[in-house]
N, C-alpha and C positions, 0 to 999 in steps of 0.2 A: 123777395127771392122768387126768382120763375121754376116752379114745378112742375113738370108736364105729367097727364094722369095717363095712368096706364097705356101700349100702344094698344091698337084694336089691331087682331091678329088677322083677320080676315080680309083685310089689307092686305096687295103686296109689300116687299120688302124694299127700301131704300138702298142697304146695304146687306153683302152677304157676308158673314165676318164668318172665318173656319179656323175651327180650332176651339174648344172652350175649357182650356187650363186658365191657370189665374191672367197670361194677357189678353185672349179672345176673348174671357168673360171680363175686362176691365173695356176694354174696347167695344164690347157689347153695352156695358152699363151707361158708359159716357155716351154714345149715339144714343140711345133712348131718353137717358136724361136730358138731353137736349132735343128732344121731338121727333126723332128718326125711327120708322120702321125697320127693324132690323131682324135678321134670321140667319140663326146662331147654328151651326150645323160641328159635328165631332165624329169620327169616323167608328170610336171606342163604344162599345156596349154599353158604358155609364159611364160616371165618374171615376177617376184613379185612386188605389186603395192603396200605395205608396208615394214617398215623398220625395223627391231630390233636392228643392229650396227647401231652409227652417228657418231662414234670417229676414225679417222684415226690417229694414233697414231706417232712419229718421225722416231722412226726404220722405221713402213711400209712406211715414205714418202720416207724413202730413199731407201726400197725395189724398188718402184714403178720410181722410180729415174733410178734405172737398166734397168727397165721394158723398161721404156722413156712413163710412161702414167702418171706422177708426175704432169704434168703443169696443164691437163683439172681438177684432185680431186682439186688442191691447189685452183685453177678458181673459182669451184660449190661451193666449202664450203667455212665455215666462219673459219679464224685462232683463235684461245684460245688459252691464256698466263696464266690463271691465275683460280684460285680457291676460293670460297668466302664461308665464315664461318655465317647463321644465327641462332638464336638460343631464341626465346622467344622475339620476336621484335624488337632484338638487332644486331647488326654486330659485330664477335667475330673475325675475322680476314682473311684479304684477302693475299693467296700465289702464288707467283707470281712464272712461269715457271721458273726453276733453271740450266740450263745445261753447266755449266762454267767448272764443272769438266767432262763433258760427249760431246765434240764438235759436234756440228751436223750443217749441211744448212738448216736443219727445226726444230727453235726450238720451234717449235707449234703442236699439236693437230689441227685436222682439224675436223670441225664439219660436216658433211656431211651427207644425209639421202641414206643408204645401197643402195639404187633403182639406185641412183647416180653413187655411184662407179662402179656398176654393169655393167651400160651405160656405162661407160667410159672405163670396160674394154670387156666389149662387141662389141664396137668398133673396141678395138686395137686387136683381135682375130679375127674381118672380116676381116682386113686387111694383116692379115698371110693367109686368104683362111679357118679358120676354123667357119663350119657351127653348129648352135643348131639345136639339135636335140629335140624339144619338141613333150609334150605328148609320149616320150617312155619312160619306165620304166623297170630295170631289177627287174626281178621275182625270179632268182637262177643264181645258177655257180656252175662250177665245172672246177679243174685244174690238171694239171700234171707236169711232169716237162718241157714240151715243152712250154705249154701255157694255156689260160681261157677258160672255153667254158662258153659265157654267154648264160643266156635265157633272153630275152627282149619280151616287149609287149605293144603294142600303144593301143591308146586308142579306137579305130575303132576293136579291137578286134586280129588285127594282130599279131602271133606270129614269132618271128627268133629265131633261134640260131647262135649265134656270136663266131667264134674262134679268140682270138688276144695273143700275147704273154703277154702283162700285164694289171692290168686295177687299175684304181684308184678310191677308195670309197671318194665321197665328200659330199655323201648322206643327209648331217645333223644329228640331233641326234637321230633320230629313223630309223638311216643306216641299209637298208636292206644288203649291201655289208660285215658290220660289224657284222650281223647275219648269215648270208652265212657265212664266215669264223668262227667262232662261238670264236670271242673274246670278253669276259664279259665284263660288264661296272660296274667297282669296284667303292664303293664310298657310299655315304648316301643321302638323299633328304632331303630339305632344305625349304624356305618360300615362300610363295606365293605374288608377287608384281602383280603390276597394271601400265603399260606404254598407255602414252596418248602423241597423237600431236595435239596441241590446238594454236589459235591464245590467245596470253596471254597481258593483258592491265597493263601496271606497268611504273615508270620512270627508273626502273633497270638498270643500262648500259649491252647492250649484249655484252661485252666484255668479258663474266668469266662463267664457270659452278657454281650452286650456290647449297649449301647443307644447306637444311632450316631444323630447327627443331621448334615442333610446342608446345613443352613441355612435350611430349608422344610420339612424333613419328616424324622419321624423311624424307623430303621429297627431289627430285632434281629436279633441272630445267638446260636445256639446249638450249642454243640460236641457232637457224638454222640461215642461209645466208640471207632468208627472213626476213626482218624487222617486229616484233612482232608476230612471230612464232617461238615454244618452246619445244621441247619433255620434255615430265613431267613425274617423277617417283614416284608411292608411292609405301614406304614401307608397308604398313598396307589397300590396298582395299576393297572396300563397303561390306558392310554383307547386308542378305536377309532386302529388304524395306528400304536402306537407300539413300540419295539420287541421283541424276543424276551424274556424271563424273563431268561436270565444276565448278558445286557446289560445290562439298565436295574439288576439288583441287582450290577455290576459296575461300572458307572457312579457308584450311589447310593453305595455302603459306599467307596470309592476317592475321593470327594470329601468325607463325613464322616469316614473313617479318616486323611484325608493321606499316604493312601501307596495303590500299586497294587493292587488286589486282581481276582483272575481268578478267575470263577465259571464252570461249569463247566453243561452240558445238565443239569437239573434231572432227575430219575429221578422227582421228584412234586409236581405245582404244582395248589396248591385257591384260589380266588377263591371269597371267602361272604360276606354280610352277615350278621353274629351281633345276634342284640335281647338287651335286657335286661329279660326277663321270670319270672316266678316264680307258684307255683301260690299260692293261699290256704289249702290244707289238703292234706295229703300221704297220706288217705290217708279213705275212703270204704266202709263196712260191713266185706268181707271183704277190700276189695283196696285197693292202696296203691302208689307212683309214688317212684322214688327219681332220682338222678342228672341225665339231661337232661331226662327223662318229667317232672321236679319245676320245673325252672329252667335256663335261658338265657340267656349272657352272655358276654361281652369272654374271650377265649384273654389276655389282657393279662398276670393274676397267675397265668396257669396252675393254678386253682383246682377247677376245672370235674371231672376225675377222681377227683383228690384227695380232692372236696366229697363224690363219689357212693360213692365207696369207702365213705366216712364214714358215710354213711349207709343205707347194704347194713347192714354190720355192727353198727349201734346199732340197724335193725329185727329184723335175723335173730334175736340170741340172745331181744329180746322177742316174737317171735311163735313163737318154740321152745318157750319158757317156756307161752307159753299153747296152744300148738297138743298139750303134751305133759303137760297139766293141773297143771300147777307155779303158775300164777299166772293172775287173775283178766282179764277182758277189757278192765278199766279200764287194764291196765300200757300196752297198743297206744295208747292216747291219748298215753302221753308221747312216741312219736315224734314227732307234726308238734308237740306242744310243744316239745317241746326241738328240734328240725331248722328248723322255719319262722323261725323268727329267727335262727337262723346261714343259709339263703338271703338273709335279707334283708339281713344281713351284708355276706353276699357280695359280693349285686347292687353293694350302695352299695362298697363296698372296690375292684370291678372297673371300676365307673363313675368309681372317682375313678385308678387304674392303666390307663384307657384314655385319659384325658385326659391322665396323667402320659407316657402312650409316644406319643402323637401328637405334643402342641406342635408342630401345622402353620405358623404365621405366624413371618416374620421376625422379628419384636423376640425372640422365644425364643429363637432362634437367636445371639442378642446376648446377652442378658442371661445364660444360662444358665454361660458364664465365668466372671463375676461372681458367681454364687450359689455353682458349688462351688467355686469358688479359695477364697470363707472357708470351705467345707465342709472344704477337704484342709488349710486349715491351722488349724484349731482341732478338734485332737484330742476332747475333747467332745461335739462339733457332731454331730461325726463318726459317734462310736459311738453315739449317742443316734438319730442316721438309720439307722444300721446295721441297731439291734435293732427300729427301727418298722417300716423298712419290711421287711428280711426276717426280722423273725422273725414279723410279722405275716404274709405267705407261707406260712411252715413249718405252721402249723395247730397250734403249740404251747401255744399263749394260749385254744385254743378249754375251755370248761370250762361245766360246767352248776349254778353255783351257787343257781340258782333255780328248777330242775326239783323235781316232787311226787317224784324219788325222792332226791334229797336231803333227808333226813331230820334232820337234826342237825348241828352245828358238830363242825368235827374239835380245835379247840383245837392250841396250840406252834403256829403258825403258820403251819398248812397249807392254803390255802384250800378252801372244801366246795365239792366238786362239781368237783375239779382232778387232773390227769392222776396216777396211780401210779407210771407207770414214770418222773418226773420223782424219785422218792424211789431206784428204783434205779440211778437213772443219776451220781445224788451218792456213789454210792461205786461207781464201775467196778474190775473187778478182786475186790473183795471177796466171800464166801464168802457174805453177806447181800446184797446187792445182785442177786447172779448166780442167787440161790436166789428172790430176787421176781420178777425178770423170764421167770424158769419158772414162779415160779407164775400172771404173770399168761396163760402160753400154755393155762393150764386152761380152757375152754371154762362153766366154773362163775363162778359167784359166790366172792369166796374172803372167810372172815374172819378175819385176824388180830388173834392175841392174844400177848401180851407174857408169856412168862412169867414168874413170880415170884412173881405175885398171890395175894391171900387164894382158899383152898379153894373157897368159893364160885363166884368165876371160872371157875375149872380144872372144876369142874362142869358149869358154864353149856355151857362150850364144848364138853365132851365130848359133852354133849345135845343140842347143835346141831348135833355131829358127825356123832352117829346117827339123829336125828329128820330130817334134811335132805342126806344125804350125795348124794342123785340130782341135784341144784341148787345144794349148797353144799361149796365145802372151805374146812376150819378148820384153819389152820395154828396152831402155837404157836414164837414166835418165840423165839429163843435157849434159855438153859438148856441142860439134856438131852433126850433120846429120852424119858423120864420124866415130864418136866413137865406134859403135855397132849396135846392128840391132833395129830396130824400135824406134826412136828417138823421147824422150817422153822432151820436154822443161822444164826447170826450171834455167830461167837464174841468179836468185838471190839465190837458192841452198836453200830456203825456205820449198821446199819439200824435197829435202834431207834431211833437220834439222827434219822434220816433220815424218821421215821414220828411224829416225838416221840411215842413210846411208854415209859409206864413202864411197872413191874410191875405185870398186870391189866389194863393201858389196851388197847382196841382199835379197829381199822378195818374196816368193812365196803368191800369193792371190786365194782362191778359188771362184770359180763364183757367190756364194752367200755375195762374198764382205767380209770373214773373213779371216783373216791370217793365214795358218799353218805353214809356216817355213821362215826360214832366216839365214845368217851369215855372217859373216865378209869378205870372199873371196869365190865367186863365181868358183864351179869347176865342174869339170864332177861329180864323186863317191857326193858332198854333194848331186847335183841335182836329182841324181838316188835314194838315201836314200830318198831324199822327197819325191818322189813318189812314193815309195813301197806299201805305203797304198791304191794306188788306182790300185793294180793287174794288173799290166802293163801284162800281162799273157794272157790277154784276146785273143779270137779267133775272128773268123767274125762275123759280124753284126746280128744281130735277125734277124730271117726270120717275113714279116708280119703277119696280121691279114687273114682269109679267112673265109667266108661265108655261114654257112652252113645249108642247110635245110630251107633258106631263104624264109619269105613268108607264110610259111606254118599254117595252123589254128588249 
């Protein structure tokens, strides 16, 4: 596995990345992790000392798996299995996390308050050498085909101007980067909620997120790692003269729960109207918009972090790639291919999960007994809602079978362009399994190969070994240390079966952990086909970042 040691700060920057909540600082981590000077810049005085995301969802555990910053979120937060239905006093049905057709090593939701994750990846970024830059704020930009010239401005008054070759908008959703570039945010405005963190008094188990409806209105409750602390959601917040926060969410859950509940001085209460908006293209000559700077929408599925993580990391290793002359400047097109239509995903999935947590009007309030009493007793019903709606949630199903770097069919019936670590999660425990899930923390491209194969193969690979070792590892799966180059274990052929791999047959895996290609017998010409998509064409490396007019007021 290639580790790169700290960057040297004294260097200019590669990339200017702005913004450092959890997606600037994930798009920070992954550029450095792969060799790039980077400088991380945030408008805010320091860190944020509240939270809007608390849900780290399965996908990002296993993003963050790659990362290697998985163990400290799984640590801080509390895991969630399960879903609970109340409705006018009543308990209409508890669903329980479903992922049996979706494998994963975390099949939980982590509940976690954003300030947390933020720590945790705020961390693993000191530890690459890259520094925050707080209280600076960019003010404009302007680009060519060389590179940015930003304009920035601390809060002491100081102005620079900044040349770098790229820069990345993480801004949030009132991104100045996404105004700079002047990409509209299409879409409609939607309802006004009300988020509270309260100590909350109930016998509730905090094992489950809980969706209360109160006969009019419906409300959520979320259990943190601390014991009788709760992030609380209404749909419907106080109008002029009504009462205090703990009240009315004391009131509300106490008449949809049927039983007492005592809420407590709220330590943090946000009133916002959230739209449901989205960019049309993500990303504009050298510079590019991920997270909220991209799209805007319903806290409903808690998607919103989750989305932007997602898409830090499927930019970062391709503009690594091309920032470090590995691949051609066509690869940066498949970001907003492949990303723009999972936001639009999104939008519609959050649009139809904010309508699902609202059901304001009375007859829902009636009927909703009715729906899940057959829900909890026809077991079918049951786990079929289970797996729609949270494993739709988890970000498990996301896959890119139609992206230009999917290349080829993987055949055995893996689908192209679908997660890897779902192949090492079918044999937990096993010596093959535990040896993919390291290999997917390789910050490379990795290709395995099965060995056993005719000589030919065993060549192919070795020479792809060496021809591409800065961008690619080749592992050779089972067999011996002997077999081929990088000897990946699987003595019970568990991950073979898990890969349907024969002897010879191989997979090409991108550094984002999805498959693009595969076949039956490894050879020179299939390997070059897979890679076309990533403009083997490329010239030298990016020249840096330099500094200009540095200083000046």
């Amino acid at each position: 596995m290639v580790t790169p040691a700290p960057q040297p700060m004294s260097e200019p920057a590669q990339v200017l990345v702005v913004g450092a909540g959890p997606v600037g600082l994930t798009a920070a981590h992954e550029l450095a992790r792969r060799g790039l000077r980077v400088r991380l810049i945030d408008g805010a005085e320091g860190p944020a000392r509240t939270s809007r995301a608390v849900a780290v969802h399965p996908r990002t555990l296993e993003t963050f798996d790659q990362m290697g910053v998985v163990g400290p979120v799984v640590e801080a937060g509390r895991c969630n299995r399960a879903f609970t239905m109340f409705a006018r006093g009543r308990k209409l049905v508890r669903l329980e996390a479903d992922y049996a057709t979706m494998p994963t090593r975390y099949p939980y939701t982590v509940i976690i308050e954003q300030t947390s994750t933020e720590a945790v990846l705020r961390e693993a970024l000191a530890r690459l050498g890259v520094r925050i830059e707080w209280g600076v704020r960019l003010t404009g930009l302007e680009q060519d085909g060389s590179g940015v010239r930003a304009r920035l401005e601390r809060a002491d008054g100081t102005r620079e101007e900044y040349e770098v070759p790229w820069l990345v908008g993480c801004d949030g959703g009132h991104s100045t980067v996404r105004k700079q570039l002047g990409l509209p945010l299409i879409g409609e405005s939607s309802e006004t909620w009300e988020l509270a963190d309260a100590q909350v008094t109930t016998d509730l188990p905090p094992d489950t997120i809980y969706w209360v409806h109160t006969g009019r209105q419906a409300l959520m409750m979320v259990p943190y790692r601390q014991d009788g602390h709760w992030r609380l959601l209404d749909t419907a917040p106080r109008g002029p003269g009504e009462a205090a926060p703990e009240s009315r969410f004391g009131a509300k859950l106490s008449a949809g729960l049927g039983q007492p509940v005592s809420v407590g001085d709220p330590r943090w209460t946000s009133v916002f109207t959230f739209q449901q908006r989205m960019v049309p293209r993500m990303h504009e000559g050298r510079c590019f918009v991920a997270g909220d700077a991209a799209h805007v929408h319903s806290p409903a599925s808690g998607q919103g972090m989750n989305t932007g993580i997602q898409e830090a990391y499927n930019l970062a290793w391709k503009l690594a790639q091309v920032a470090q002359g590995q691949a051609g400047r066509e690869l940066l097109a498949t970001y907003g291919e492949e990303r723009v239509p999972i936001g639009k995903m999104l939008l519609d999935s959050t649009r139809k999960a904010t309508f699902l947590v609202q059901f304001k009007n009375v007859m829902a309030g009636l009927m909703l007994p009715l729906v899940f009493g057959v829900v909890r007793r026809v077991p079918p019903l049951r786990r079929a809602i289970q797996r729609k709606v949270l494993g739709g949630m988890s970000g498990l199903r996301l896959a890119y079978p139609r992206s230009s770097l999917t290349t080829s069919g993987l055949g055995g019936g893996i689908p192209a362009g679908s997660r890897a670590a779902a192949a090492a999660a079918r044999c937990p425990g096993d010596p093959g399994g535990d040896a993919l899930r390291e290999e997917l923390r390789d910050p490379r491209w990795s290709l395995l190969y099965a060995a056993g194969g005719p000589h030919g193969a065993r060549t192919s690979a070795a020479a792809a070994a060496a021809e591409h070792a800065a961008w690619l590892s080749v592992r050779t799966v089972g067999g011996t240390p002997g077999d081929g180059p990088g000897h990946l274990p699987d003595p019970d052929g568990r991950l073979r079966e898990a890969l349907a791999l024969r002897p010879g047959g191989w997979v090409l895996i991108r550094p984002d952990g999805y498959f693009a290609a595969g076949g039956t017998l490894l050879g020179d010409w299939v390997l070059e086909r897979a890679m076309v998509p990533l403009g083997r064409q490329a010239g030298p490396a990016e020249p840096a970042a330099r500094p200009v007019l540095a200083g000046v007021r």
